[in-house]
TITI-467094 format. One line per 10 residues: their letters; for each residue x, z negated, y of C-alpha. Coordinates in steps of 0.001 Angstrom, whole numbers. Each point is the difference from the previous one (the first is absolute). Layout:
a	X Z Y; ...
//
This chain:
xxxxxxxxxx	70221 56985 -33888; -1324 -3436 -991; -1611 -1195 -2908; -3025 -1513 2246; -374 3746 2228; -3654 387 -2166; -953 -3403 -206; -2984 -1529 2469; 964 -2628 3012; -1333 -2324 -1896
xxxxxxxxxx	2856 260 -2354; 2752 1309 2048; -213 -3214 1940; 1204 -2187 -3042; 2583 2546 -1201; 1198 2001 2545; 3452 -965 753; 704 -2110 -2712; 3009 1551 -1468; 1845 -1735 -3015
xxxxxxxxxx	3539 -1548 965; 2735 -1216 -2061; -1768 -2926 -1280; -3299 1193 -234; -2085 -2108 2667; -3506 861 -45; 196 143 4210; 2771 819 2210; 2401 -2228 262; 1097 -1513 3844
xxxxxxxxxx	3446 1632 630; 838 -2448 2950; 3339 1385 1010; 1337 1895 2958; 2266 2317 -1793; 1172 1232 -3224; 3266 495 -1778; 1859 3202 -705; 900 806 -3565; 3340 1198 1879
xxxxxxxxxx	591 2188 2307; -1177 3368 -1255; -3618 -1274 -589; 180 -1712 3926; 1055 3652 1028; -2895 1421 -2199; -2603 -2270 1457; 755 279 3645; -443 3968 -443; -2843 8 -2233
xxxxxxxxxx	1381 1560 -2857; -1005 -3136 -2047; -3075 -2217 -92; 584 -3364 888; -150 -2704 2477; 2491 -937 2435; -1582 -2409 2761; -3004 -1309 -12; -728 1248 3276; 244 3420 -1598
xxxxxxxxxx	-1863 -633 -3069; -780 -3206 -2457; -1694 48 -3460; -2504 -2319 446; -923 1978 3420; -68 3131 -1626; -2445 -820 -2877; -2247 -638 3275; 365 3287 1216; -194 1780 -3036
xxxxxxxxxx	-3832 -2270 -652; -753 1119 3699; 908 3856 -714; -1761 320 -3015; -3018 -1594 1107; -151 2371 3027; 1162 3109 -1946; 2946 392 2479; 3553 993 -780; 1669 -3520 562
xxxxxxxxxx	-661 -3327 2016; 2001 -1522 2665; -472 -3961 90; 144 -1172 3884; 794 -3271 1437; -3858 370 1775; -2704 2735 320; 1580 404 3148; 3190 697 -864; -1540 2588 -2499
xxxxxxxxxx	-2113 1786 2875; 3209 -184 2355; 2420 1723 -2983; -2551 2572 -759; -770 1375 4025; 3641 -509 638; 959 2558 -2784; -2822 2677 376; 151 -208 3311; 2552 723 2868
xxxxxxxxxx	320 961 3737; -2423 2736 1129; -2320 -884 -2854; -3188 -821 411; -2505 -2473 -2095; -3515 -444 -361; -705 -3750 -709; -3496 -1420 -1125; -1902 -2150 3046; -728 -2291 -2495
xxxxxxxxxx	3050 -1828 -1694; 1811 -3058 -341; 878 -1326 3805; 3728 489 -505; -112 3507 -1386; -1857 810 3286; 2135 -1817 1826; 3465 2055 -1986; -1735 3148 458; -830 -404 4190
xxxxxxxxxx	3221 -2067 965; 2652 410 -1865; 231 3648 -1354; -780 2091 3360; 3368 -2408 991; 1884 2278 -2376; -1897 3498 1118; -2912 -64 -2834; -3437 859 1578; -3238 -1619 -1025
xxxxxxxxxx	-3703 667 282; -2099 -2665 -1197; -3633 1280 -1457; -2772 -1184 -2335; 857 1570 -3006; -3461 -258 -1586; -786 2592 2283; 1351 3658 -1421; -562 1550 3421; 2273 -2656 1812
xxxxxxxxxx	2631 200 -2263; 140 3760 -300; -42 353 4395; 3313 -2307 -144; 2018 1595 -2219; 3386 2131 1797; 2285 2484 -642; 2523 -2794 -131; -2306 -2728 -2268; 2093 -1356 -3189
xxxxxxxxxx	-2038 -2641 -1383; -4075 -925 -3; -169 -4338 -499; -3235 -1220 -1419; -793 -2878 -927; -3354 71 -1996; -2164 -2000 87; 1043 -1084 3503; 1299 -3464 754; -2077 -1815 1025
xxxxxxxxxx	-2984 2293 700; 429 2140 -3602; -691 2889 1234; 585 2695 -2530; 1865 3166 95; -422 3356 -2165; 3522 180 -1315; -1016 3727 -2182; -819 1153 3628; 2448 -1590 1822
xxxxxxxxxx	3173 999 -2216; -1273 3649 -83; 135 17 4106; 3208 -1518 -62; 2139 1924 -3124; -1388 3562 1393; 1949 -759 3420; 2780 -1734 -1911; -218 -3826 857; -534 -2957 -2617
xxxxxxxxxx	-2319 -2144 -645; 657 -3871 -686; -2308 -2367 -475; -420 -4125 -85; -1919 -345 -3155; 524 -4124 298; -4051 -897 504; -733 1799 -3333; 2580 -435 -2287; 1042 2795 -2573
xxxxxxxxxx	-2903 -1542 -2129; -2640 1119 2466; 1664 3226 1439; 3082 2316 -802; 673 1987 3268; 2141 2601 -1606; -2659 1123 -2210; -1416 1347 3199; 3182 2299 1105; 1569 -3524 2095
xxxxxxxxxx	4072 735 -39; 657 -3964 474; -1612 -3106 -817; 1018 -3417 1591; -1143 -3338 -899; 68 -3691 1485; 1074 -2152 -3119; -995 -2889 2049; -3519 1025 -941; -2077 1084 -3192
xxxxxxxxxx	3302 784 -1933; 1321 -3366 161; -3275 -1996 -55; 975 -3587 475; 1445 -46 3731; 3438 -1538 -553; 1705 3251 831; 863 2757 2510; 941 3416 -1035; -511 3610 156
xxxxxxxxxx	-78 3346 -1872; 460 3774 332; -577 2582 -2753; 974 3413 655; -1599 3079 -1793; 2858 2104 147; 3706 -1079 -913; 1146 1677 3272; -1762 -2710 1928; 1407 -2717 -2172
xxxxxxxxxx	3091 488 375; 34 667 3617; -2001 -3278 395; 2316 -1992 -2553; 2925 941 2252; -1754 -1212 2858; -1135 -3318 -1427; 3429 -447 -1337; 1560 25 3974; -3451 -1337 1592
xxxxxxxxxx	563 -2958 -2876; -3471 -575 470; -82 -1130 -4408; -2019 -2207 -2094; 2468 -2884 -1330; -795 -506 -4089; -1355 -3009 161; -2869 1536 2173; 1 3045 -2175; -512 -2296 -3368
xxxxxxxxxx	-3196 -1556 1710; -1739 2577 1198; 629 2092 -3810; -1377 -2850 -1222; -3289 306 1882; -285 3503 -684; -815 -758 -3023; -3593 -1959 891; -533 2909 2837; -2897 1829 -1711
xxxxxxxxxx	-1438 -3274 -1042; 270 -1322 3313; -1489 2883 1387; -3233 289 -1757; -691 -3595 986; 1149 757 3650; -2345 3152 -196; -2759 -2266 -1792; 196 -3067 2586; 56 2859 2913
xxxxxxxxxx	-2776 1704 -730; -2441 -3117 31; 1391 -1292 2977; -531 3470 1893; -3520 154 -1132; -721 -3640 860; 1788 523 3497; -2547 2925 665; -3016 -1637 -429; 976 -2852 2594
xxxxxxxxxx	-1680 504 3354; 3349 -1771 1804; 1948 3021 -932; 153 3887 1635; 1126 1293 -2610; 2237 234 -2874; 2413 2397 -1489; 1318 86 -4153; 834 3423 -1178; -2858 -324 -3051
xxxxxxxxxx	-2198 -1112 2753; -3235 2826 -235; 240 -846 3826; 4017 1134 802; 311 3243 1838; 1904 1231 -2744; -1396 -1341 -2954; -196 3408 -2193; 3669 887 1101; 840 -4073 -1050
xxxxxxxxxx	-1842 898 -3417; 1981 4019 -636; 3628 -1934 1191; -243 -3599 -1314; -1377 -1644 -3743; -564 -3567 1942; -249 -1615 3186; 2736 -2401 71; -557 -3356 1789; 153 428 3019
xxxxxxxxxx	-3235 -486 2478; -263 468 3690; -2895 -947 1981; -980 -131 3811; -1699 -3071 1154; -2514 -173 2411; 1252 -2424 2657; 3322 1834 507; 3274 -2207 199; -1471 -3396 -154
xxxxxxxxxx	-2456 538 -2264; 3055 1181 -2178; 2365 -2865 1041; -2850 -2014 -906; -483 1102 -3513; 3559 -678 -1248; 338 -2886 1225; -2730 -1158 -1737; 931 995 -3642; 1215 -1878 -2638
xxxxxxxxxx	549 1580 -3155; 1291 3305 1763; 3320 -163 1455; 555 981 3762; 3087 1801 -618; 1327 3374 679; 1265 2439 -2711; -2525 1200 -3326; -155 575 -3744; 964 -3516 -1235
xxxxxxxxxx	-1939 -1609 -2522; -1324 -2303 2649; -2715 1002 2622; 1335 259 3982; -1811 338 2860; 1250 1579 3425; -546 1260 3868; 1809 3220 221; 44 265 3688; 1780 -3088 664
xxxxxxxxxx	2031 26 -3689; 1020 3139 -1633; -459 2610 2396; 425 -2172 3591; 3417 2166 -170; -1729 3323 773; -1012 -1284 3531; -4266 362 777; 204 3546 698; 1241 971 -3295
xxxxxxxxxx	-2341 -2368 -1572; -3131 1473 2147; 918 3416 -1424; 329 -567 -3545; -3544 -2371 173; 2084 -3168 -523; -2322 -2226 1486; -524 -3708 1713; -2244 -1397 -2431; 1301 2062 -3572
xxxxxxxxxx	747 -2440 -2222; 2272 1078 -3382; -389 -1822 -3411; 2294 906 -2748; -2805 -907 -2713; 2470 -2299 -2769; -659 -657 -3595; -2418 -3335 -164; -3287 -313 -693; -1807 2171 2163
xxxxxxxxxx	-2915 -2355 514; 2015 -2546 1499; 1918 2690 2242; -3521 717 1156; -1062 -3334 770; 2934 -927 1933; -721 3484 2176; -3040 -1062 439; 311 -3488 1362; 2718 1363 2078
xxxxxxxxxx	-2115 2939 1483; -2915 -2304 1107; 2415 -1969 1572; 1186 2412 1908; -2916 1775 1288; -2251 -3409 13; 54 839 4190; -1059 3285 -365; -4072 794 857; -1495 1257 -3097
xxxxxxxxxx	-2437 2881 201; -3686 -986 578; -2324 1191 -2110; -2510 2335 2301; -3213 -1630 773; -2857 2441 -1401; -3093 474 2983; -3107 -1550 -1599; -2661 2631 -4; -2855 -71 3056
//
């Protein structure tokens, strides 16, 4: 058990992790080798068939990568983490080893383009069926489940639509007919939502994102509840060699420890920019998980204890209007990815999620003119501004409403 088990995010984010070495260092050190020597013979023997801890190649474990995935397990009460090379390669190792041929999945309709794209292509290639649903519906997911389903995806909220999901309700359908339930917890963070407090068997995480902070790396996560998973996924991971290298590792710890920091200003800056975004008349409509106005804003309130920063809103003017809009800001970034310190700006239909093909898109509400903003760190005023100046841009060709002309009385 650690010493930080009791202790608030807040805190676990500085500490968690940080064991003391040799020498003392206040932070893991970088252990930027590819393999480690043998005391003799004996102890390589010992190591190779676990009867000693230990590290052997890096590819199989590395100190400074496993201070990571201790920081990541604690935070998300889960046995142990397993650092990834990308959140890709952490969604890939976890179907790959609860899953096999004749299983069957349920999969979120709204998630990351790739993961859709995993899910429908490649694993029915290897005999894994798949039913793709809206999983803030109850009643969809419970009419999809089979005799032969193994594992429920969610992500929640959805990417890039955040819809939200009722993971109480959800893991109860799916652990009384025996499958797990994993879910992409990379939009909120461990600061703003801890899955496995709601019955979720495995948590996966983007480090790209909100862990990290500071976009200058690409990783991934998976924490396990149970140690059965673990180690089946850790053997999997080691042969897949989908691994974080140390370097990567050491950068992404060291963001951690900003995360809940970060957050509340993500959260903060979020927040106004939803509100603001709702009272423009350019725009249909808007979606924030704190948002009075999201479908699921009292589940968003029971499951979450912030928003995050991420905003999605649908423009009235479709495609171009959209097109229109980022290329007309300045402090925002038109870039894909989320949960740096800096604000982006994106088109999902033709960026993210152009991989699921239209008819995937059409189904899980994806549409033309949805525009994404992963809501950064600077002032928020100025964030505001530049949306502004960019939205009236955009939708300068649009007819504006006419007031109604009132009949002058006879």
């Amino acid at each position: 058990m650690s010493d930080h088990d009791h202790a608030s995010p807040e805190t676990k984010v500085v500490h968690a992790g940080a064991a003391r070495y040799e020498h003392l260092p206040v932070v893991p050190p970088i252990y930027q080798v590819s393999t480690f020597a043998f005391k003799n013979a004996a102890h390589g023997a010992a190591l190779f068939a676990g009867d000693k801890p230990g590290y052997i190649y890096s590819r199989m474990g590395n100190p400074t990568v496993e201070a990571l995935e201790t920081a990541m397990a604690e935070l998300e009460g889960g046995y142990r983490g397993l650092a990834c090379g990308s959140g890709m390669a952490a969604i890939h190792t976890t179907l790959v080893t609860l899953l096999q041929s004749g299983d069957h999945i349920i999969c979120s309709e709204a998630v990351y383009g790739p993961t859709c794209t995993l899910v429908e292509t490649y694993l029915p290639r290897f005999g894994i069926e798949q039913t793709i649903v809206d999983t803030s519906s109850l009643d969809e997911v419970e009419a999809a489940f089979k005799p032969n389903t193994r594992v429920v995806f969610i992500e929640t909220p959805g990417n890039p639509t955040l819809a939200i999901a009722d993971m109480e309700a959800i893991c109860k359908m799916a652990h009384e007919r025996g499958a797990l339930v994993v879910v992409d917890n990379t939009f909120m963070s461990p600061i703003c939502q801890q899955p496995m407090k709601w019955g979720v068997d495995v948590v996966v995480h983007s480090l790209t994102k909100f862990l990290n902070g500071h976009a200058d790396v690409v990783g991934g996560v998976i924490v396990p509840k149970e140690q059965k998973h673990y180690t089946q996924m850790r053997k999997a991971l080691n042969h897949l060699g989908g691994v974080l290298p140390p370097f990567e590792a050491f950068l992404v710890h060291r963001g951690l420890k900003t995360l809940a920091l970060r957050m509340e200003r993500h959260h903060e800056n979020a927040m106004k920019v939803a509100q603001w975004l709702e009272s423009r008349s350019e725009v249909e409509w808007v979606r924030y998980p704190m948002l009075k106005s999201h479908p699921q804003y009292e589940l968003a309130c029971k499951q979450m204890s912030c928003g995050g920063g991420i905003v999605s809103f649908e423009l009235k003017g479709g495609l171009e209007a959209g097109r229109g809009m980022m290329d007309s800001v300045k402090l925002c970034t038109l870039a894909v990815s989320l949960g740096g310190v800096e604000t982006l700006i994106q088109h999902p239909a033709s960026m993210t999620h152009a991989s699921m093909g239209r008819e995937a898109r059409v189904r899980a509400k994806i549409t033309d003119g949805l525009v994404r903003v992963s809501v950064g760190i600077e002032n928020v005023d100025e964030i505001i501004a530049d949306l502004e100046q960019a939205l009236q841009k955009a939708t300068a060709h649009i007819p504006k409403p006419q007031p109604k002309l009132q009949k002058s009385g006879t």
